[in-house]
N, C-alpha and C positions, 0 to 999 in steps of 0.2 A: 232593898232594891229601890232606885230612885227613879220616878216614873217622870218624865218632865210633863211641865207646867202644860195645863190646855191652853192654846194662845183664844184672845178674844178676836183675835182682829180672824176675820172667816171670810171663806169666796160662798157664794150663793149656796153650793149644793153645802156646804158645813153648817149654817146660816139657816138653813130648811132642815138641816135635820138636829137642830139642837131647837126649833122653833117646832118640831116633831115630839121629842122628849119631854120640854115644857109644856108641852097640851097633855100630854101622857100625866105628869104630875098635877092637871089640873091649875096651872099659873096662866094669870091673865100677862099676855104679850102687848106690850106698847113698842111703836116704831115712830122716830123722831128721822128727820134727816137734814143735813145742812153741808155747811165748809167746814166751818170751826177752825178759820186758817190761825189765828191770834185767841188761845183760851183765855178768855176774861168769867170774872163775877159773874157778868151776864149769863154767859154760856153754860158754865156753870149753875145759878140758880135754876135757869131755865129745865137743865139736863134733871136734877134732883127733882124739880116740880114735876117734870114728864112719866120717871120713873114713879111717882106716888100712884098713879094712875093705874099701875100694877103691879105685877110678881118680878116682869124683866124688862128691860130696856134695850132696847135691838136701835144703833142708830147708821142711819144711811150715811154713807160719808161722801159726797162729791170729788172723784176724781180728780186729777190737777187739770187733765186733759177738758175738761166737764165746767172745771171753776172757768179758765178760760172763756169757754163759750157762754159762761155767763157774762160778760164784761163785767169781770168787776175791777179790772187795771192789767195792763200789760205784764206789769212786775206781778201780779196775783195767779195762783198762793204763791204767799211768799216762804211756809213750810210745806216740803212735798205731802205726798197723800201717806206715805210710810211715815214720816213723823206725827202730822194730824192724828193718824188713826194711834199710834202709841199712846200720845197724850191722854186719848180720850178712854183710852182699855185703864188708864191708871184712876182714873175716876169711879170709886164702888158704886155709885146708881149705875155703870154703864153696863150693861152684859156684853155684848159684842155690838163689835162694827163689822160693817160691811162696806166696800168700796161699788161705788156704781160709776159707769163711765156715761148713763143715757143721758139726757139734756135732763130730762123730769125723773122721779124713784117711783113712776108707776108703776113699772114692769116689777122690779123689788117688793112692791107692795103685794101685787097681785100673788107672787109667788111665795110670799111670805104668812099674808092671810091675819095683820095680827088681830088683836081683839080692840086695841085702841092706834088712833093714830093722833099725833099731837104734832102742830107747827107754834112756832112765835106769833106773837098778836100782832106781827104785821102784814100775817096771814090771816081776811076773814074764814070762817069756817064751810059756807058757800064754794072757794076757792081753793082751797086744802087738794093739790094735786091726790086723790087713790080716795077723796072723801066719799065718794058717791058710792064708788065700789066697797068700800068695808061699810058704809051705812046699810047697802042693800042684801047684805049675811048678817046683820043686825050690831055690827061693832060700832064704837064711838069714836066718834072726831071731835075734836077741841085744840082751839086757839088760845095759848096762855099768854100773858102777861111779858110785854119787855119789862127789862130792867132800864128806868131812864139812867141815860147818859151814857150806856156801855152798849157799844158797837166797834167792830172788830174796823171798819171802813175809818169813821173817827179818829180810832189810836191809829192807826198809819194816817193820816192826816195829818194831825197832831205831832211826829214821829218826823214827817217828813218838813215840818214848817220849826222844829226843836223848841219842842215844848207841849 
């Protein structure tokens, strides 16, 4: 009998209850969240550094609707949120994704509950949108390391000036 594949990519209530199962088995939950419109080295080192942190890796994805609102350029993303999040399920640190449409992945976090939360280090840890909230259930927040030179903003820069 061929059972098909679980998908990674989950809506909230999938997302809560595979984040239900994993406490069941005793696995520490990390939640990362970003764009990830252009996967680079970066993104990647960053994703495998987040996952060491724990058992699983649960990452927030920003909507297209959501990138928008962030200004990061009219043309941005310039991959919808159905490919971003593909990309990101083929990476083995990732466990799943989850797309959010709020401005911020507090609401995500809250209902999620993980045991770690980790941003880029261009986030201080003070400022870690859901840091306050998982510090005060006793979970950890941590700001890791960019990768110098590797920014998704840059290479479409670069991209657009050819070269």
């Amino acid at each position: 009998m061929n059972v098909p594949p679980v998908s990674r990519i989950m809506d909230l209530v999938e997302v809560q209850r595979m984040a239900h199962v994993w406490r069941l088995k005793s696995d520490r939950i990390v939640f990362t969240n970003g764009v990830f419109d252009i996967l680079h080295n970066g993104h990647c080192t960053y994703l495998e550094q987040a996952a060491a942190h724990g058992h699983r890796l649960i990452v927030g994805l920003n909507s297209d609707a959501g990138v928008r609102r962030l200004g990061k350029g009219e043309d941005r993303p310039l991959n919808t949120q159905e490919d971003r999040a593909q990309v990101l399920t083929a990476l083995r640190c990732v466990d799943a994704v989850v797309i959010f449409d709020q401005d911020t992945p507090l609401e995500l976090i809250q209902a999620i509950g993980p045991d770690v939360l980790v941003k880029g280090g261009d986030w201080s840890v003070d400022k870690i949108v859901g840091g306050e909230y998982v510090k005060n259930y006793g979970g950890e927040v941590h700001s890791l390391p960019l990768v110098e030179g590797r920014s998704t903003t840059a290479l479409v820069e670069r991209i657009r000036h050819g070269g």
